[in-house]
C-alpha positions in Angstrom: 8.4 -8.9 -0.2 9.9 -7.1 2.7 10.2 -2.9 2.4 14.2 -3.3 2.5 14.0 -5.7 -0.4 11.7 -3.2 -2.1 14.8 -0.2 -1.5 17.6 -2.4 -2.8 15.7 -3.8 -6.5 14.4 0.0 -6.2 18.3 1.1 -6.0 19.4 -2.0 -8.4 17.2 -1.2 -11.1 17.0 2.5 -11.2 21.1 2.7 -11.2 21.0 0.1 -13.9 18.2 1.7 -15.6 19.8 4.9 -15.4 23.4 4.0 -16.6 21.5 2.1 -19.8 19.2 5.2 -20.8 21.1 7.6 -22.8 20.8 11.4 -21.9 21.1 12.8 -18.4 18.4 12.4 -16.1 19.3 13.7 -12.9 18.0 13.1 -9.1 19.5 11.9 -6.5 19.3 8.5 -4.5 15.7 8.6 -3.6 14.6 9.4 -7.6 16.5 6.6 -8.9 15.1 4.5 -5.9 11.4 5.5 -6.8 12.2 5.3 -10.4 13.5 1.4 -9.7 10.4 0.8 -7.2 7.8 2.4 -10.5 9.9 0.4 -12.7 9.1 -2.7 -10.9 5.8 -2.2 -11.2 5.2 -1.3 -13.9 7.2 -3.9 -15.5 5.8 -6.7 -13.0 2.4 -5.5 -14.2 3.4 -5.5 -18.2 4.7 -9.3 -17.7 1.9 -10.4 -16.0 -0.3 -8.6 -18.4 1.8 -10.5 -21.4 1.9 -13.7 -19.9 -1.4 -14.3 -18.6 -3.6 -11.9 -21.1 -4.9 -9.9 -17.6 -4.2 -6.9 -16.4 -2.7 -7.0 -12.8 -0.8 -4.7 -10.4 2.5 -6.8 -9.8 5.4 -5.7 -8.5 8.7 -7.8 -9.6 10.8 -9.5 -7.3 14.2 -9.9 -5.9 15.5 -11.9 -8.0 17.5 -11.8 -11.3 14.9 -12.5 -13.4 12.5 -9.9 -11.2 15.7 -7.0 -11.6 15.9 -7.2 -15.6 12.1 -6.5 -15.9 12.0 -4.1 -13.5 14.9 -2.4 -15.1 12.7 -2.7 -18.5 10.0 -1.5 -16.5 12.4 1.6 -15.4 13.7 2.4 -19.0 10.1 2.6 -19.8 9.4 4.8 -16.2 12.8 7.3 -17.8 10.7 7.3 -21.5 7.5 8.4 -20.1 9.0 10.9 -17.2 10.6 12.7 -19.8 8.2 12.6 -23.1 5.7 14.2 -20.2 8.6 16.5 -19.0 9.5 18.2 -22.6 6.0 18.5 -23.6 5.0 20.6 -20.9 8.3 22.4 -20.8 
């Protein structure tokens, strides 16, 4: 997947993610881009992990089924950001 397609799901998914998450969470457009680009990630890498039993580094795609898990994958990105944020806070 081509770097532009990377920055739009990264925009896609960390606007969505953000507008789903309750709280404030700040940042600007290059945080909620490398939150949607983590997101994918990490929830590329959780599917394949749940689907095939290993553990791989998988980014999701451009598509719609590739934006809801990396929007999972950014909820979960949000969850983490701030559970290590308040604890050292």
């Amino acid at each position: 997947m081509g770097i532009i397609a990377w920055i739009v799901l990264g925009l896609l998914a960390g606007a969505i993610a953000k507008a789903i998450y309750p709280g404030r969470q700040g940042g600007g457009i290059i945080a909620t881009m490398v939150l949607g680009v983590v997101g994918a990630f990490l929830g590329g890498s959780l599917h394949s992990f749940l689907s095939t039993g290993s553990l791989q580094l998988v980014g999701a795609s451009l598509s719609i089924p590739g934006v809801f898990v990396a929007v999972l994958g950014a909820i979960i990105a949000i969850f983490i950001w701030q559970a290590v944020n308040r604890r050292s806070a």
